[in-house]
N, C-alpha and C positions, 0 to 999 in steps of 0.2 A: 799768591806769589811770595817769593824768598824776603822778606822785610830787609835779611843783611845782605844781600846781593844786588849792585848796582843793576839798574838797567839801562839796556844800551843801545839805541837806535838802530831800528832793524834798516835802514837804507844802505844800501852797497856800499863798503869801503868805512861810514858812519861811526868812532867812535866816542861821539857823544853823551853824554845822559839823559836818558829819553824823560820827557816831561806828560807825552801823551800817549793814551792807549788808544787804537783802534780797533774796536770788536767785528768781526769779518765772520761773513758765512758763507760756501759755496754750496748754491743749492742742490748742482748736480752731484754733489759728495756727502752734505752734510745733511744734518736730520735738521729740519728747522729752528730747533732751540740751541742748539752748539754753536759756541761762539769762539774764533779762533782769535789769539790776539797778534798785531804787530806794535811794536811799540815806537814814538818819533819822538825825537827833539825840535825844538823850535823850527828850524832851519827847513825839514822836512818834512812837516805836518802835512804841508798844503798837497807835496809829492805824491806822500804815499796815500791819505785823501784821494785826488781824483785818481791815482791809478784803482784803488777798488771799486771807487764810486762808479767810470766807466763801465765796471763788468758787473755790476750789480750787486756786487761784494760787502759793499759798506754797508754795516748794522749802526753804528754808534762811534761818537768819539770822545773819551774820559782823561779826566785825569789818573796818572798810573797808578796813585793811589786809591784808584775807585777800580781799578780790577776786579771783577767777580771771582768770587773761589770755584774754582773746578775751570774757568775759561784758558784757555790754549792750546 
């Protein structure tokens, strides 16, 4: 990810600075090692959490500086 480029909490409306990264896979799209990211701030970790966790979505939750390269 961009080092000098803020990140910004992917929740609707959310201009925050995200603090956490969620690694998300959809299995019917994705190959099993691809990891797509959404990124939250405090406020909306918990939000965007179980909305993947629901669908079976959620892989992992980091901090945004532990991003994997090549992930999004």
């Amino acid at each position: 990810m961009d080092a000098e480029a803020p990140l910004i909490c992917s929740a609707k409306g959310c201009r925050a600075p995200a603090r956490h990264a969620l690694l998300w896979n959809n299995p019917s799209l994705h190959t099993p090692d691809r990891r797509k990211v959404w990124v939250a701030c405090d406020e909306h970790r918990a939000h965007l959490t179980e909305f993947l966790d629901l669908r079976g979505f959620l892989r992992e939750v980091i901090d945004v500086e532990q991003i994997p390269e090549g992930a999004g």
